[in-house]
Wavefront OBJ file of the C-alpha trace (Angstrom):
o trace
v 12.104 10.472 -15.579
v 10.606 7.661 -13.521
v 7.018 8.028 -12.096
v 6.830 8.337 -8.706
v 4.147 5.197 -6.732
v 3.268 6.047 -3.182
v 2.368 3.056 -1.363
v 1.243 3.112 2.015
v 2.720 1.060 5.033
v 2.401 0.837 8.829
v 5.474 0.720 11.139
v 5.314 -2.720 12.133
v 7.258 -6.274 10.728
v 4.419 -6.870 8.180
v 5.250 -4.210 6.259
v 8.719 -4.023 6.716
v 9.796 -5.896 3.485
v 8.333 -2.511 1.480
v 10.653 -0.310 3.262
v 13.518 -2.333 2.533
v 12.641 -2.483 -1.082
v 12.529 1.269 -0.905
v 15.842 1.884 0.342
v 17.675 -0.877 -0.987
v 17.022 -1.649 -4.325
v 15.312 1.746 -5.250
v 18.048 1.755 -8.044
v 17.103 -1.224 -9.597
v 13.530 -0.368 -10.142
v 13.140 0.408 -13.788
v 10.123 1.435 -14.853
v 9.042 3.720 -11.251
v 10.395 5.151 -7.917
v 8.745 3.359 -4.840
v 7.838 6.028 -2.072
v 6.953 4.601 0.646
v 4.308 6.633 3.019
v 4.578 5.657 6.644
v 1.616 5.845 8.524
v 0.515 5.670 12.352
v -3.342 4.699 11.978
v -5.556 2.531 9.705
v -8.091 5.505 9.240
v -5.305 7.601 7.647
v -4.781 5.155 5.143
v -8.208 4.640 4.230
v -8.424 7.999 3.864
v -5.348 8.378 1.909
v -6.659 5.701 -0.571
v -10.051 7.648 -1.419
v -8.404 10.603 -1.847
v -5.833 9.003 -4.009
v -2.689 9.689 -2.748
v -2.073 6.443 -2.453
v -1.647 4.066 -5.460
v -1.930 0.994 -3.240
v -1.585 -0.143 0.559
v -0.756 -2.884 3.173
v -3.936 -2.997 4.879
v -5.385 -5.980 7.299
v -8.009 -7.967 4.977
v -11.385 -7.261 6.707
v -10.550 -3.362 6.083
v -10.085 -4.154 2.493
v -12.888 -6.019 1.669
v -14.740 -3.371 3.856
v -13.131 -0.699 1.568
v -14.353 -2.457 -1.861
v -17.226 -3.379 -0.511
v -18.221 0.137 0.207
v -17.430 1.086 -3.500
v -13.541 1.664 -3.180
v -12.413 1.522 -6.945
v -9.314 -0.850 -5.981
v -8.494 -4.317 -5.797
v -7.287 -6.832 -3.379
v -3.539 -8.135 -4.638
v -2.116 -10.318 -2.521
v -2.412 -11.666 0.952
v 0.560 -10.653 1.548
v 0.824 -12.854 5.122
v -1.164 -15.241 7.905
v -1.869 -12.362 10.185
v -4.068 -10.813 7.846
v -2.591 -8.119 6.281
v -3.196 -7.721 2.408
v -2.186 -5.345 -0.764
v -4.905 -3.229 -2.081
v -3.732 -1.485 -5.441
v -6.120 1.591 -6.766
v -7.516 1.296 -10.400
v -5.295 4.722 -11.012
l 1 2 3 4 5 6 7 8 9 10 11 12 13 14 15 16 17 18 19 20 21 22 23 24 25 26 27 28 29 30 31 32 33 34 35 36 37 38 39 40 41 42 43 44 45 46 47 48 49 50 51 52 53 54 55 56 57 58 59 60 61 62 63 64 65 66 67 68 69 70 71 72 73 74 75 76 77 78 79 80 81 82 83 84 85 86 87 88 89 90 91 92
């Protein structure tokens, strides 16, 4: 049985890409199942990455570095575009 990987994502075009990958090709994915956890607010997914439900996040670049910076176990991944939104993956 595959392992599931919650990554967070915001509902806006930035992070659209993820949900596609989700629903799309979700069969393809070998080696674990991509769940996708929508939220509304940047503080909810800060707070869903120190508590560890999330394995990684989109997440705008300054809040990232903030995160780390502040101790966050994690680590920056990819910019993943020009308006500053980033992938922050936890050490878990």
């Amino acid at each position: 049985m595959l392992e599931d990987v919650f990554i967070s994502r915001l509902i806006c075009g930035g992070h659209l890409p993820l949900a596609i990958v989700e629903k799309k090709y979700q069969n393809e994915l070998k080696i674990f199942k991509l769940r996708t956890v929508q939220n509304h607010d940047w503080n909810n997914v800060i707070a869903d990455m120190k508590s560890g439900k999330l394995a990684g996040t989109f997440i705008l670049s300054p809040s990232a570095m903030n995160l780390i910076h502040k101790g966050f176990p994690g680590k920056i991944l990819l910019m993943a575009d020009r308006n500053g939104n980033g992938f922050v993956l936890s050490k878990k």
